[in-house]
C-alpha positions in Angstrom: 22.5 11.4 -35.6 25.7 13.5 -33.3 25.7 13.0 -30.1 24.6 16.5 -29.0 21.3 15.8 -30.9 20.6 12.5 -29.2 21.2 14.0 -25.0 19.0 16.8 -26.4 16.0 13.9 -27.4 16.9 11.8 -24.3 16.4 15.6 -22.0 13.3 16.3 -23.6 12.1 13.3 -22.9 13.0 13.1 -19.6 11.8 17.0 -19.1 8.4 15.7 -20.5 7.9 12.6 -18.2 8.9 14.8 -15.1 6.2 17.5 -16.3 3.7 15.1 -16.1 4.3 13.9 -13.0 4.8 17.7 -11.5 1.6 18.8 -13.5 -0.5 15.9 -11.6 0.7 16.7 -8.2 0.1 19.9 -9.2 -3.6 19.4 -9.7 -4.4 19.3 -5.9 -4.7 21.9 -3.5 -4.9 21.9 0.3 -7.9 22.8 2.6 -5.2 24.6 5.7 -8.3 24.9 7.9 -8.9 21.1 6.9 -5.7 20.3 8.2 -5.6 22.6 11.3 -8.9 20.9 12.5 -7.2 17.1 12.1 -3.8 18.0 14.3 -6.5 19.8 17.3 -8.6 16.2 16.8 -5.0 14.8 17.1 -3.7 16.8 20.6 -7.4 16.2 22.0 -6.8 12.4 21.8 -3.2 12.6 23.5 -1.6 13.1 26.2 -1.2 17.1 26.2 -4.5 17.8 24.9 -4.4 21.2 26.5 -1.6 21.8 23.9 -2.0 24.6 20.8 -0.3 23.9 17.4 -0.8 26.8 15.1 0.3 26.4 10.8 1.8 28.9 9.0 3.2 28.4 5.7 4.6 30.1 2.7 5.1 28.6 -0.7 8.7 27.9 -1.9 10.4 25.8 -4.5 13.3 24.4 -2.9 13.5 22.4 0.8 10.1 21.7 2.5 11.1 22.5 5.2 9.2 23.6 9.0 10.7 25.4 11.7 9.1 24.2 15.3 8.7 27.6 17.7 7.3 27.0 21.5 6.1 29.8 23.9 3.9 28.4 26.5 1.2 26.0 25.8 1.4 26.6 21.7 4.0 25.5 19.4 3.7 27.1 15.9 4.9 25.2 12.4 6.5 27.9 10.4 6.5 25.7 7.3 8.2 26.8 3.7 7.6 23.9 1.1 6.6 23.3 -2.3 3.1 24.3 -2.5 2.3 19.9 -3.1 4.2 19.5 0.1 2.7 22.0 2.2 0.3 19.3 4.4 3.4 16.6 4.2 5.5 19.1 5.4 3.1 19.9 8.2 2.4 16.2 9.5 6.2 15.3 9.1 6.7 18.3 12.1 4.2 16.1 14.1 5.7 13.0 13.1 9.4 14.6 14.5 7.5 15.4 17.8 6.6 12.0 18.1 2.8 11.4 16.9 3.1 8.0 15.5 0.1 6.7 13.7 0.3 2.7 12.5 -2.7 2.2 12.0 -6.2 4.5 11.1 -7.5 3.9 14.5 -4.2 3.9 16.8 -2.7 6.9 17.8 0.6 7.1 19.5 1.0 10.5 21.6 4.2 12.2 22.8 4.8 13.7 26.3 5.3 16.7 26.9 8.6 16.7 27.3 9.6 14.6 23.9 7.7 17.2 22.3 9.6 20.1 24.2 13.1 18.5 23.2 12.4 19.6 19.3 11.6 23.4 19.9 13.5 25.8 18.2 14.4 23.0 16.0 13.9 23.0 12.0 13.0 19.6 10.3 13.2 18.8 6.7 10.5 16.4 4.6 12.6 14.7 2.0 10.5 12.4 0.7 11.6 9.3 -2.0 9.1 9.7 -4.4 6.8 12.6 -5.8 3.7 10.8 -5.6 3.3 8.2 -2.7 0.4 6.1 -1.3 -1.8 2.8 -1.3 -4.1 0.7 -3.8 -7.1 0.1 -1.3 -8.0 -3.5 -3.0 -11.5 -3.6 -3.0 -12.2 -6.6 -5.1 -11.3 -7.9 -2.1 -13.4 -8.1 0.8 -12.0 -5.5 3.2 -12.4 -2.8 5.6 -12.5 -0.5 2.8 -15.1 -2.1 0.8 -17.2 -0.9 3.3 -15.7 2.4 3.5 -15.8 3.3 0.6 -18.8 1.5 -1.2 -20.6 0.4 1.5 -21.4 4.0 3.2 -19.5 3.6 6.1 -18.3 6.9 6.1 -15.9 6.6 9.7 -13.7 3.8 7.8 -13.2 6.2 4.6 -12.3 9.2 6.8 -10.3 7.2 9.3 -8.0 5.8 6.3 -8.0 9.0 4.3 -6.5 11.2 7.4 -4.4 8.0 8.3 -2.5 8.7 4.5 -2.1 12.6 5.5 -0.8 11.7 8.9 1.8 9.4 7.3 2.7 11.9 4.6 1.1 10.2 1.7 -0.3 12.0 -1.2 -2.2 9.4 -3.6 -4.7 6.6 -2.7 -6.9 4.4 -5.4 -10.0 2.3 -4.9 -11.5 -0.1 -7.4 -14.8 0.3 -8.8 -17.3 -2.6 -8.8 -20.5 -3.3 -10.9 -22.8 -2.8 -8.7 -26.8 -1.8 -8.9 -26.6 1.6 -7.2 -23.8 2.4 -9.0 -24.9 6.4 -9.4 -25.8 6.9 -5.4 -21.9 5.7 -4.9 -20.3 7.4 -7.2 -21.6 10.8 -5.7 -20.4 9.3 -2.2 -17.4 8.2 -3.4 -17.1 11.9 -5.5 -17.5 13.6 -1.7 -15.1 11.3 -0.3 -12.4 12.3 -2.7 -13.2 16.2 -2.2 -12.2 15.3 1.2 -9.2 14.0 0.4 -8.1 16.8 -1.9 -8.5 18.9 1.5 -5.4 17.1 2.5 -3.0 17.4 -0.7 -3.9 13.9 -1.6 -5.0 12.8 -5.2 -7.7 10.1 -5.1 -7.8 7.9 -8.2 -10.1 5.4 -9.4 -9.0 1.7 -10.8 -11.5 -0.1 -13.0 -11.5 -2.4 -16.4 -11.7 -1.7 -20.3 -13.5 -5.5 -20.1 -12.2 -7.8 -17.4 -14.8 -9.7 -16.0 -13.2 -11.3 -12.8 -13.9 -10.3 -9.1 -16.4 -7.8 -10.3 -14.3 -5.4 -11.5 -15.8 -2.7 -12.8 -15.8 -2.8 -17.1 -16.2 -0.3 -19.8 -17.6 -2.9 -22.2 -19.9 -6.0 -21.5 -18.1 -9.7 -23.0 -20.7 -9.6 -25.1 -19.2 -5.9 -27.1 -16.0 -7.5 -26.8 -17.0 -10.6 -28.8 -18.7 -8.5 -31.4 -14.7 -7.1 -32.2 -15.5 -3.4 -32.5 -13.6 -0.6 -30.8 -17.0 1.2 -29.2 -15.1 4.9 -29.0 -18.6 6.7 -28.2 -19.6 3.9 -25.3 -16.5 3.7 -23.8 -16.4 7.6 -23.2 -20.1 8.0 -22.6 -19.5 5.2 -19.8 -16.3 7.4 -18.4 -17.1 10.6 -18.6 -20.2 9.4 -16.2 -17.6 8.4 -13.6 -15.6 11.2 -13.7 -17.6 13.8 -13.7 -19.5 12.7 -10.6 -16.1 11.2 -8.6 -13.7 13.5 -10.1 -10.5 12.0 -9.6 -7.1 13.0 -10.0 -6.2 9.8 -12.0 -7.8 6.5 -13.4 -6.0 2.8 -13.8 -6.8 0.3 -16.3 -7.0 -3.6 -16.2 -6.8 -4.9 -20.2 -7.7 -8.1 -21.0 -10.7 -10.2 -19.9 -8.9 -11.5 -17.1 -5.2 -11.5 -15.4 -4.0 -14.7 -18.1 -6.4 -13.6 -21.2 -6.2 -11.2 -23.1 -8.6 -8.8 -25.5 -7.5 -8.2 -29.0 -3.9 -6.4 -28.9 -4.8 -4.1 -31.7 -8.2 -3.1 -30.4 -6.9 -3.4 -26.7 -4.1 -0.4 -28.4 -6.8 1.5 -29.5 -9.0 1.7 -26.4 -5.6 3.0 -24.2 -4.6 5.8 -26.8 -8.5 6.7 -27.1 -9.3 6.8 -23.0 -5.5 8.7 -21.9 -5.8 11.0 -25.2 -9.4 11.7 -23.7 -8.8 12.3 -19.8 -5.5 14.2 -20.3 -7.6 16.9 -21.4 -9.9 16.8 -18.5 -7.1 16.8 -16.5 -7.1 13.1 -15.3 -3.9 11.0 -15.8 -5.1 7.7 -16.8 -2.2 4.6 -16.2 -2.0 0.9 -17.6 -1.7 -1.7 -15.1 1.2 -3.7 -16.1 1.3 -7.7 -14.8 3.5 -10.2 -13.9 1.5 -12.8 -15.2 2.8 -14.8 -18.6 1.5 -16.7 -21.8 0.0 -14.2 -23.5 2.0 -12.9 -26.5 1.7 -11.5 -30.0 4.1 -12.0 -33.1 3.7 -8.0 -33.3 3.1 -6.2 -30.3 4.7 -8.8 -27.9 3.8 -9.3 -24.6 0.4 -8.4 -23.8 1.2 -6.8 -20.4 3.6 -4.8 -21.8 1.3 -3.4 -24.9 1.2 -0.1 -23.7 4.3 0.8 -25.0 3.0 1.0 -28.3 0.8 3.2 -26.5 1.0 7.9 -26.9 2.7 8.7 -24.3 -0.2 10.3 -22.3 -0.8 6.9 -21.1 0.9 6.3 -17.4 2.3 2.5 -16.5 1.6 0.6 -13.3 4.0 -2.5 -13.0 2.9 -4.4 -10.3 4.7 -7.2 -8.4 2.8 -10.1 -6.5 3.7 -11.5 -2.8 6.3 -10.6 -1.1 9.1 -10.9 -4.0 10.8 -7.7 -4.9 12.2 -6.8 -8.8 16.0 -7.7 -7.8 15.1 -11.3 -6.2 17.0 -14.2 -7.4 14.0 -16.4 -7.4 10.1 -15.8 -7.8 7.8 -18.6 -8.3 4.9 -16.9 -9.4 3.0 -17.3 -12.4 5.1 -19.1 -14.1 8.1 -16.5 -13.6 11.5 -17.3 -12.2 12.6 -13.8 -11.7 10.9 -10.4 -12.3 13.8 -9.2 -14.9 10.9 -8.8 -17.7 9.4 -6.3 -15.8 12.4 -4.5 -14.4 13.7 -3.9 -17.8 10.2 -2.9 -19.2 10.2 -0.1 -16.6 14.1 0.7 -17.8 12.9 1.1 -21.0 9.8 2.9 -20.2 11.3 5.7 -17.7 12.0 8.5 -20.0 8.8 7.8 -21.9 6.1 7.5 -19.9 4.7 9.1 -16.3 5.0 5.5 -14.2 4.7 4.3 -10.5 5.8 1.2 -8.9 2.7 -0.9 -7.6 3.8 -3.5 -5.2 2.0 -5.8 -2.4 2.0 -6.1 1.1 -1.0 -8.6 1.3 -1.7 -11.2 -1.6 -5.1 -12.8 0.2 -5.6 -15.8 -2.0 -4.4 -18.4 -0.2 -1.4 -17.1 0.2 -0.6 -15.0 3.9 -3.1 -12.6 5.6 -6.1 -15.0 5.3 -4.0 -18.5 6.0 -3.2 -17.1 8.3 0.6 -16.2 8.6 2.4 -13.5 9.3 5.1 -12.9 6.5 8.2 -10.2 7.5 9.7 -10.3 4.1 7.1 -8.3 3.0 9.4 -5.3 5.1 12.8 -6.7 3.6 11.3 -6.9 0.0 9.7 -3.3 0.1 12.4 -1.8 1.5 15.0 -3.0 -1.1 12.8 -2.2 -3.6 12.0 1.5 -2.4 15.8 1.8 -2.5 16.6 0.5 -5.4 13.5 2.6 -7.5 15.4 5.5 -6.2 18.5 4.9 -7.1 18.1 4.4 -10.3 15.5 6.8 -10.6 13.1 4.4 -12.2 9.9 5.6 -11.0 8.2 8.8 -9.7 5.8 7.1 -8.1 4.8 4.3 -5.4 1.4 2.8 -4.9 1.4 0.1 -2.6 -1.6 -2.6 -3.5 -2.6 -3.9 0.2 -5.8 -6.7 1.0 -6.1 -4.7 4.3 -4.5 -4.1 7.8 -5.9 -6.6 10.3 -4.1 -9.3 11.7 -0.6 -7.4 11.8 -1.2 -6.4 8.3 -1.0 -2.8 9.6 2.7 -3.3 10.3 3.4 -3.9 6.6 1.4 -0.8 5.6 2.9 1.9 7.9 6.3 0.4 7.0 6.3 1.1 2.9 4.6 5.1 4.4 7.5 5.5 6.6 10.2 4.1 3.9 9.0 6.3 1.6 10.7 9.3 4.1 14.3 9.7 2.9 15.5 9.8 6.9 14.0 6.2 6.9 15.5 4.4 3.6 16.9 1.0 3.6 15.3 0.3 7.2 12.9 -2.3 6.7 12.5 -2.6 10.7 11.5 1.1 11.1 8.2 0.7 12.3 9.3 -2.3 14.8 12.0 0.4 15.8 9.3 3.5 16.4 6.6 1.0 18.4 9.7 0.4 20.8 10.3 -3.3 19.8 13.7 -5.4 20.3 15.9 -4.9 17.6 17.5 -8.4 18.2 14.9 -10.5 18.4 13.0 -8.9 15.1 16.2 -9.4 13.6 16.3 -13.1 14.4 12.8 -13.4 13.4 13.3 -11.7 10.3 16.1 -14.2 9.4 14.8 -16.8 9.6 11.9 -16.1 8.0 14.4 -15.0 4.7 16.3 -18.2 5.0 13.5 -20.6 5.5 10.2 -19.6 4.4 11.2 -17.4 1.5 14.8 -18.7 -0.1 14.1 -22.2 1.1 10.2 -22.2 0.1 8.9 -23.4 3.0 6.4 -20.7 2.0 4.8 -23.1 -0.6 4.0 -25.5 2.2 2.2 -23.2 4.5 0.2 -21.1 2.1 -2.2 -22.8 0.6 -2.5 -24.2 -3.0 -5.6 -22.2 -4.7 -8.0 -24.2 -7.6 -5.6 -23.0 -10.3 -2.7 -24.5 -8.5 -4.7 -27.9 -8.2 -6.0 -27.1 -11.3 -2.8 -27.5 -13.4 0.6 -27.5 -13.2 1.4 -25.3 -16.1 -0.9 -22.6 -14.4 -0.1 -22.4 -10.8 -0.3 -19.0 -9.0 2.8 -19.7 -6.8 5.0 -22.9 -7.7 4.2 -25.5 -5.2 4.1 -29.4 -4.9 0.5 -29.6 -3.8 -0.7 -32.5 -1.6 -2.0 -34.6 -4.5 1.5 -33.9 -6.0 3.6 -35.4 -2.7 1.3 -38.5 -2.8 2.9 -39.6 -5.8 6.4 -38.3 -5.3 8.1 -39.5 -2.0 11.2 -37.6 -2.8 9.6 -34.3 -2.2 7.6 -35.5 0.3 10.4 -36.6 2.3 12.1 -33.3 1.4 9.8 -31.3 2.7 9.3 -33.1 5.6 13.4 -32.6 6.2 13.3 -29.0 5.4 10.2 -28.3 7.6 11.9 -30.1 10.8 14.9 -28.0 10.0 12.7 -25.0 10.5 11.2 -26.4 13.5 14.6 -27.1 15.1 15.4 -23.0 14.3 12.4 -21.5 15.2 13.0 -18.2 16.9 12.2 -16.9 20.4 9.1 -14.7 20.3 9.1 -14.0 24.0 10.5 -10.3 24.3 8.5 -9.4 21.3 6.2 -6.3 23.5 3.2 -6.0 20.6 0.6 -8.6 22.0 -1.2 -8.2 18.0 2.1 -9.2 16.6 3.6 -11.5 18.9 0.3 -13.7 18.5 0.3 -13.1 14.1 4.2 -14.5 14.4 3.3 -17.4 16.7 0.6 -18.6 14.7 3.0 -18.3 11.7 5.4 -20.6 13.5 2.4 -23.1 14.6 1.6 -23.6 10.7 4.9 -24.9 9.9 4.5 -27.7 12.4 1.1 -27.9 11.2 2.5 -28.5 7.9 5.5 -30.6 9.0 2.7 -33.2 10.8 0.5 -33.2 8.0 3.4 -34.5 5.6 4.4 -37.2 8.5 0.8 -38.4 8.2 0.8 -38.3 4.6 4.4 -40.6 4.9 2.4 -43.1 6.2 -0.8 -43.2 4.6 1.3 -43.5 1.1 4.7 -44.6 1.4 4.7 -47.2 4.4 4.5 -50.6 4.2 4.3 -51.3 7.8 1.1 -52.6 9.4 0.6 -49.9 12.0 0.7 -47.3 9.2 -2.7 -46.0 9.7 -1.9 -45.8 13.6 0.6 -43.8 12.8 -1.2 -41.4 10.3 -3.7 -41.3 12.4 -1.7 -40.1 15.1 0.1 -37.0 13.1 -3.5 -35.8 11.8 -4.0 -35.5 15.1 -1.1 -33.6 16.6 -2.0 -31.2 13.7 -5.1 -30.6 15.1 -3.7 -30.1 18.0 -1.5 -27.5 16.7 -4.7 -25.9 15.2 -6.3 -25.6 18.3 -3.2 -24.2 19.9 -3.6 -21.5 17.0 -6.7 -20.8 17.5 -6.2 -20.0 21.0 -3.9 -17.4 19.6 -6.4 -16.4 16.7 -9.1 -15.7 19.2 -7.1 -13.3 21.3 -6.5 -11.2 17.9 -10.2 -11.0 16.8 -11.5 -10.2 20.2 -8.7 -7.5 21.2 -7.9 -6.2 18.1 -10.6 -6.3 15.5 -10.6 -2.8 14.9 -13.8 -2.3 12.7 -17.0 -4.9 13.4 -19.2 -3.2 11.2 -16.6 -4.3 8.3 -17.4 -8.4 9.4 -13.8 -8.3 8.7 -13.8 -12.2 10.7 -17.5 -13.3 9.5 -19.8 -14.7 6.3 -21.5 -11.5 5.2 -23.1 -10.4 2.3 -20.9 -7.9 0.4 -20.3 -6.2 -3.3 -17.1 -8.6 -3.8 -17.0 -12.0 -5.2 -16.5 -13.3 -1.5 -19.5 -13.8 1.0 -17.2 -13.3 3.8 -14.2 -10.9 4.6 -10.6 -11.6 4.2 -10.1 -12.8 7.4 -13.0 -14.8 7.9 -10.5 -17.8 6.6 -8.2 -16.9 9.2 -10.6 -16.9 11.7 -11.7 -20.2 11.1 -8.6 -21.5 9.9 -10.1 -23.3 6.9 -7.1 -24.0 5.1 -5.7 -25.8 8.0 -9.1 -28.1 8.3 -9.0 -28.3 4.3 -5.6 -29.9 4.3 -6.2 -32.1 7.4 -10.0 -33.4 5.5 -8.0 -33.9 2.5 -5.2 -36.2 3.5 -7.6 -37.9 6.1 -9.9 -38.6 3.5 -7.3 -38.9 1.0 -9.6 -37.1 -1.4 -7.3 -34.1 -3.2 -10.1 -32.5 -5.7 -9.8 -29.1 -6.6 -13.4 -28.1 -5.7 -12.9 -30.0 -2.5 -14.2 -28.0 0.6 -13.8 -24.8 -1.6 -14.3 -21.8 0.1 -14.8 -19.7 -3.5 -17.7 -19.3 -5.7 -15.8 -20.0 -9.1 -18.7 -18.3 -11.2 -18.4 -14.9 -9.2 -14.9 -14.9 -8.9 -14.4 -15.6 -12.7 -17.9 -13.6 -14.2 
């Protein structure tokens, strides 16, 4: 084959890939008067509420671009943009006069003179990435499984217009099997009509099979043990979704769970038949693409990876866990050491295949927003990442998967909306930097939380080890030495109790940190790791101590962890009682809900039962996996 023949192949492909993505963006319109009545909502809510801001716009194909024209008491938008970034375009102006908006129910207003200094100005949106936005996880139990399933319509509204204020264009929910499962897919079909008012595609993420969390499955276990493909069901079972939501795109989960996989063959099948399908409807359907290992095939390799044996109408997802980004030198989670398998999938994927980068900013199992603590790498990790998807022009979209946006969490979520501006790139501290806060002491903060809790793993000593951790050590979620681990080894015991007093001895000064939210997340973060450093102390002596006051002395560190607990709680209490943002979520209490979980996601954090959990267990020296277990095993796993 010349050379000339094989650029012409590698254009067309790329030409293809890039069609896709336009034609899906595409797809959605704008509602102007939708958007007109949002910004007057906006000014009546600040501090110039007598203020008129009128929207003109005109549809062009180069800058989006909106010129910012004062006389009197109105300011009129003149905005030229793509006819996909017309809203963007629009909210960016606002965003430029200083509207801030961090979190769905938090406005931040201008006066009247910040907003004065930008007449007569023109400001261009240059955003990183053609499609932008969040996974609202609702297999987990969050604010938005009540907006969104639950018919508490304020919390779905509140978040959708939060996305258009931020300049996001794409959002996903997941489906759940649930008894009135026709009632909320017409509720969930007029939230997404909504939605398209604002230029922002609404999508759908559900399961061929998987049966964990109650994720929503195209075929029973049962269908999938008979070892039949089941064309007609799957699309009969479909097609009723879509054509009462209606959204602009579906995801897929494969497999019966994260680490088991369905037949690769038939698993093929089911992808080519569902994207060849929806493409004609006009819905882009996408693979989810793990990190998780162990399951491969002499043939088709990887199992995560099978959809590139896939047509080409079939989108990819590759999604990262925690707060470890594609270039890190080091990620310890299932059973990875790096993510280079997946970075060099989604090289050799690019020119193929439409595909967005879905990464976290809340993990929830154990592992930070329900602990709780209050992890700043997930701004550093982001941040590179967004930069380095651009640069190498890897992806033309970015999906972030988030638990929720209590207890700080918020700070993650506005972050990866205002990195994916172009202005912003490469500034993990951006939102810290809009809300006002000291750049030197989040700097210091953010330091040390790099060099101690994430490159030196402290960050396996104050999350929590789940039942698979416990469980095995072939099969642990995050790489840990769990407490029944350290009372055999006194090596890493007495490592860890050297590298957490370290920490402790280089814990940074929170005191001119001005967010009262924040400042309380970051101190309770720095509470744990003493929590954790005493805990190890009492294990020393419980275990590895001759010495006849040895149960004095354990004794004693149990309770100067407790101590520390209270101390935290202190701090916890503030949080729930000034900032919990939606109580008709029961985002801190037991409640009965869709998910697997009788509780929401910070109901642990509330009550700090992984703290108690580890205290009970090295107390009693009792280290069981079902051992004042907070989960229901059967729900979570059927």
């Amino acid at each position: 084959m010349s050379s000339l023949s094989l650029y012409l192949i590698v254009l067309c492909s790329i030409f293809s890939v890039i069609s896709s993505a336009n034609k899906l963006v595409s797809n959605v319109d704008y509602n102007l008067e939708a958007v007109q009545s949002d910004i007057d909502q906006i000014l009546q809510n600040s501090k110039t509420p007598h203020l008129k801001i009128a929207i003109q716009t005109s549809i062009v194909f180069a800058n989006n671009e909106a010129s910012i024209n004062c006389k009197s008491n109105s300011i009129t938008f003149n905005i030229q943009a793509q006819k996909a970034e017309i809203v963007s375009t629009a909210y960016y102006a606002l965003h430029r006069l200083g509207f801030l908006f961090p979190h769905p129910k938090w406005q931040i207003s201008p006066d009247l003179n910040q907003i004065r200094s930008m007449c007569g100005k023109t400001v261009f949106w240059k955003p990183q990435f053609i499609n932008r936005g969040f996974h609202f996880h609702t297999l987990h139990p969050n604010e938005w499984v009540h907006g969104f399933l639950l018919y508490k319509k304020e919390i779905a509204i509140d978040t959708i217009k939060w996305l258009a204020r931020n300049m996001q264009n794409t959002f996903s929910v997941n489906l759940l099997r649930l008894k009135n499962e026709k009632k909320i897919l017409h509720y969930l079909g007029d939230l997404f009509a909504i939605s398209k008012n604002f230029s922002i595609q609404p999508g759908i993420a559900l399961s061929i099979a998987q049966q964990q969390q109650k994720n929503y499955k195209l075929l029973s276990l049962g269908e999938v043990l008979l070892q039949k493909t089941f064309p007609k069901k799957i699309l009969r079972r479909l097609d009723a979704i879509t054509t009462i939501v209606q959204p602009s795109f579906i995801s897929l989960s494969a497999g019966t769970s994260e680490f088991t996989s369905t037949n690769y063959k038939r698993t093929l099948d089911w992808l080519n038949l569902i994207s060849s399908h929806t493409i004609k409807q006009k819905i882009q359907t996408f693979s989810g693409i793990h990190v998780s290992t162990g399951q491969s095939h002499p043939k088709y390799g990887n199992f995560n990876y099978l959809p590139q044996h896939a047509n080409e109408n079939l989108g990819i997802l590759p999604h990262t866990v925690m707060f470890y980004g594609l270039n890190d030198l080091y990620t310890p989670v299932y059973n990875n050491t790096t993510f280079s398998n997946l970075k060099n999938f989604m090289f050799q994927e690019k020119t193929k295949r439409l595909s967005w980068f879905v990464p976290e900013t809340s993990y929830f199992i154990g592992m930070d927003i329900d602990v709780p603590i209050f992890l700043t790498d997930y701004l550093i990790s982001r941040a590179n990442d967004m930069s380095y998807l651009k640069e190498q022009n890897l992806v033309s979209g970015h999906l972030n998967f988030t638990t929720g946006q209590e207890l700080g969490y918020w700070l993650m979520d506005w972050t990866v909306a205002l990195l994916n501006n172009s202005d912003y790139s490469s500034r993990p501290l951006i939102g810290v930097e809009l809300l006002g806060e000291d750049g030197d002491t989040w700097k210091k903060i953010v330091d040390f939380q790099t060099h101690f809790i994430k490159l030196k793993q402290i960050i396996s000593m104050i999350s929590s080890s789940n039942f698979l951790d416990e469980l095995s050590k072939k099969h642990r979620v995050h790489k840990r030495n769990t407490l029944k681990d350290l009372k055999k080894d006194k090596t890493s015991l007495l490592q860890e109790i050297n590298l957490l007093e370290e920490a402790l001895e280089n814990i940074p000064d929170t005191s001119h940190v001005k967010n009262v939210e924040l400042k309380n997340a970051l101190e309770v973060t720095f509470l744990r790791i003493q929590h954790a450093y005493y805990l190890r102390q009492a294990m020393y002596f419980a275990h590895h101590s001759s010495h006849k006051d040895d149960q004095f002395f354990k004794n004693k560190y149990l309770e100067l962890a407790k101590n520390v607990r209270s101390n935290a709680s202190v701090k916890m209490k503030h949080i729930i009682e000034n900032f919990n943002r939606y109580p008709d979520a029961h985002i801190f209490e037991r409640h009965t809900n869709p998910t697997s979980y009788s509780w929401g996601y910070g109901y642990p954090a509330a009550t700090f039962h992984f703290w108690k959990r580890e205290e009970k267990m090295i107390k009693n020296e009792f280290y069981n996996p079902l051992y004042a277990n907070i989960y229901n095993l059967w729900k979570t796993v059927f």
